[in-house]
N, C-alpha and C positions, 0 to 999 in steps of 0.2 A: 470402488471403495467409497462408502457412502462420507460426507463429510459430516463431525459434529463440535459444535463450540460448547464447550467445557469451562464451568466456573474453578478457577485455581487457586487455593489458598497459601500463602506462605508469606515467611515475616520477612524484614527489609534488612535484616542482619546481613554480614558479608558473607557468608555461606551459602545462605539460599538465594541470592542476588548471584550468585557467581555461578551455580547452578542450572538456574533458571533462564537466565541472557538468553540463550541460544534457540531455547525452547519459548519460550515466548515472544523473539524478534525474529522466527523465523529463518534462525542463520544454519538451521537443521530440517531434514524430512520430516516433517511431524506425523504423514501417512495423513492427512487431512484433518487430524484437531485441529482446532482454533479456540483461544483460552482467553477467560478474561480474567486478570489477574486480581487477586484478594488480597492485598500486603498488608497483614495485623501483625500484634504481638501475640507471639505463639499460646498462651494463655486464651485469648480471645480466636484464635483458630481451633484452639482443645475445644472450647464453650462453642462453636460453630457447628465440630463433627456431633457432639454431644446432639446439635439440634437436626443436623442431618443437611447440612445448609449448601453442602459445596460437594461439588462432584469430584475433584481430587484436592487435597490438602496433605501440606506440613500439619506434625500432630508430635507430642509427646508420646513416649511408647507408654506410657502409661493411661494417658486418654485413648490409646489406639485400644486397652485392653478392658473398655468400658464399651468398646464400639464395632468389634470385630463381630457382629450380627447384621453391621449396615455396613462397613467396608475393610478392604484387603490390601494388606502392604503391599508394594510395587518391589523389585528385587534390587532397585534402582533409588537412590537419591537419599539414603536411609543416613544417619550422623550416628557412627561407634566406634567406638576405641579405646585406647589405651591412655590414661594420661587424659583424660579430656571429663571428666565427670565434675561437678556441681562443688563448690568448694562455702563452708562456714565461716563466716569471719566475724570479728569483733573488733569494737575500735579503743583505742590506747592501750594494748596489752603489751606488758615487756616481759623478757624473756619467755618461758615456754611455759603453754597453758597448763595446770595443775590437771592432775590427775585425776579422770571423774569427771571434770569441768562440764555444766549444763547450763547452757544459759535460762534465761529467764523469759525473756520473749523475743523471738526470730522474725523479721520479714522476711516471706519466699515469694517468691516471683511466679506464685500461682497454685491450687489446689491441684489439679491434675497434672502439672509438671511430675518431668520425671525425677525432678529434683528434690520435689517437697516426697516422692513414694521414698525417694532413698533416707531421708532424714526421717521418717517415720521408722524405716526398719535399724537405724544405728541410736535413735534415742526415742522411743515408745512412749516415754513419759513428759514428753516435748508437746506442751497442749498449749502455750497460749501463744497461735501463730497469725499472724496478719499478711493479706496477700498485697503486695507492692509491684508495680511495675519495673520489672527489672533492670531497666536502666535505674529507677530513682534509691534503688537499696542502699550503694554507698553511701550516698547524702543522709538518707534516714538513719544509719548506723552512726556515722560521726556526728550529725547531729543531735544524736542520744534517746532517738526518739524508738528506739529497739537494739535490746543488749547486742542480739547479733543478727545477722543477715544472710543469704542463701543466694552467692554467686553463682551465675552461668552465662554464657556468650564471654565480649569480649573484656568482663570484669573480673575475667581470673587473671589477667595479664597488668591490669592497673592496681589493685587492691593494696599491693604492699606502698606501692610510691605517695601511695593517697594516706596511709597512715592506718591501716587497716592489718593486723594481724587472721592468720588463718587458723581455726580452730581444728580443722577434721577435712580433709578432700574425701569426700564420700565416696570417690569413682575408685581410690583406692581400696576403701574398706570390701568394695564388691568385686575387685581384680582380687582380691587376696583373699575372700571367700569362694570365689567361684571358678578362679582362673578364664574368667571368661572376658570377655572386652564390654565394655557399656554401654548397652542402647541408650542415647538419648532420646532421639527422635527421630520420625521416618516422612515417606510420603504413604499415604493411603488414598483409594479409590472408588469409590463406590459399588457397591453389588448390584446398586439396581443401574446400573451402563450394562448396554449390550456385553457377551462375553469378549467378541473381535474389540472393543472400544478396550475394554480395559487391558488383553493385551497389546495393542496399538500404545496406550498408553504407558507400560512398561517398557517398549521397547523405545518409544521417544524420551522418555526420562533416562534410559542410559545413555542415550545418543548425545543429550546435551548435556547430561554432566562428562562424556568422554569430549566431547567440543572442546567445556572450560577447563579440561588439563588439559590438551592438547593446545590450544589457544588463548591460554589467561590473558594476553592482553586484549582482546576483543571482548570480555566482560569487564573493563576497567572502566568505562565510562558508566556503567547502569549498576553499580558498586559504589561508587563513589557518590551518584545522586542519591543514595540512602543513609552512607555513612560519612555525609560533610563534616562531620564534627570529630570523626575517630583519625586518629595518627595513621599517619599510614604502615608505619611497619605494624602496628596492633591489626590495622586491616590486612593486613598479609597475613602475620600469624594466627590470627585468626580463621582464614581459608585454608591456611598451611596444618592448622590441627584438624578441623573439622570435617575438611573433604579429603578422603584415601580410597585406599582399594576397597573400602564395605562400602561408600559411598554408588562405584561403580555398578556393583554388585555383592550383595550381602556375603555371598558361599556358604559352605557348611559352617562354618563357625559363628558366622554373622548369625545365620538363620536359630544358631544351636542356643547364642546369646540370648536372642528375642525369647524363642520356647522356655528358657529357662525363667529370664524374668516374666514373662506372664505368666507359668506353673506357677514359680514360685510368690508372685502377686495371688492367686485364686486361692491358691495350699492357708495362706494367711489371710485370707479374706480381706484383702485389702484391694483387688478386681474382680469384680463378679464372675460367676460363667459365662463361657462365650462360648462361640466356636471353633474348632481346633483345626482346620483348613485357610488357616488369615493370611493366608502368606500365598501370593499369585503365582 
């Protein structure tokens, strides 16, 4: 089995750090990958596959459905669920937001997130948006420097304590359109790796995300070196939502969630055509 090192993209958040440990210190069969690891903000890994930069990466499923011509979800390491989708917020609001309620100007935590395609399909008329790094949203919003803001990671868990009301959980609006559970984001692969590399690839990405359930505390040190500054029960629950059984393995339903939002991204022209084989 021939050996190849593989450039890796993904962000330093506690889900993809608790993922990844295993697979990239070697504490799994890799089948002879060897990776050198890319740790951006997920926005900056979307702008990456965009340019074709990295041979497997973390991606929004929404940038995955601008790039399914140059690569293929892995069945492996994907973020969906229930309860888990991109949450609106605004700062000083008391009691409950008025009916209709549209803000005026939103920071999202990126163009090709999956979060900014969901806010496009719940308010359409939602045009004057600014892309902010996700960690800095809160601060932007109470600072007043944009009416409201576009949470994702571990800032749906701090928002209220911070003085931040929630306008609309978007992940909602599309479990109760679609009954379906919400891609966030996944890992994808390159098309141009050999066919054996990319499933070598697959099957070592479920290998170490079965490692970090089977052994969380052995990700706790390369977890914690990314997220020095997060509480640690927010670091738990944050692994505790993000990584599940779609995570292991998509299944039919995982898979059935993906098809639907990129049909129904293309049906709206809001993802170009691609091709309909993305899925390894």
């Amino acid at each position: 089995m021939e050996d190849h090192t593989l450039t890796l993209g993904f962000s330093p958040c506690p889900n993809d750090t608790f993922i990844f440990d295993a697979l990239v210190h070697g504490k799994i069969d890799t089948e002879g990958l060897r990776f050198e690891p890319v740790l951006e903000d997920v926005e900056a890994l979307n702008q990456r596959a965009l340019r074709r930069e990295l041979d497997v990466t973390k991606l929004s499923f929404n940038a995955f459905g601008h790039v399914t011509a140059a690569y293929r979800l892995l069945n492996a390491g994907s973020a969906l669920g229930r309860g888990v989708g991109p949450l609106l917020v605004r700062a000083g609001g008391k009691g409950d937001v008025p009916e209709g309620f549209v803000p005026a100007t939103v920071a999202i935590p990126g163009h090709y997130t999956t979060a900014n395609y969901l806010l496009d399909l719940l308010y359409p008329t939602l045009l004057d948006k600014t892309e902010v790094l996700f960690s800095e949203i809160e601060d932007a919003v109470l600072a007043g420097t944009y009416e409201a803001g576009l949470l994702i990671h571990e800032n749906r868990f701090t928002y209220a304590e911070r003085g931040l009301q929630k306008i609309a959980d978007l992940g909602e609006v599309w479990e109760e359109r679609t009954q379906l559970p919400i891609p966030l984001g996944g890992i994808a692969v390159s098309r141009s790796l050999p066919p054996d590399v990319q499933a070598r690839m697959d099957r070592v990405m479920r290998r170490s995300v079965q490692f970090a359930l089977d052994h969380p505390a052995e990700s706790q040190a390369y977890v914690r070196r990314y997220a020095q500054a997060m509480d640690p029960a927010v670091m738990r629950a944050h692994i505790e939502l993000y990584v599940n059984d779609f995570t292991v393995d998509l299944g039919e339903e995982g898979r059935a969630a993906v098809r639907h939002f990129l049909n129904d991204g293309r049906v709206k022209g809001v993802i170009p055509p691609g091709l309909d084989d993305y899925i390894l």
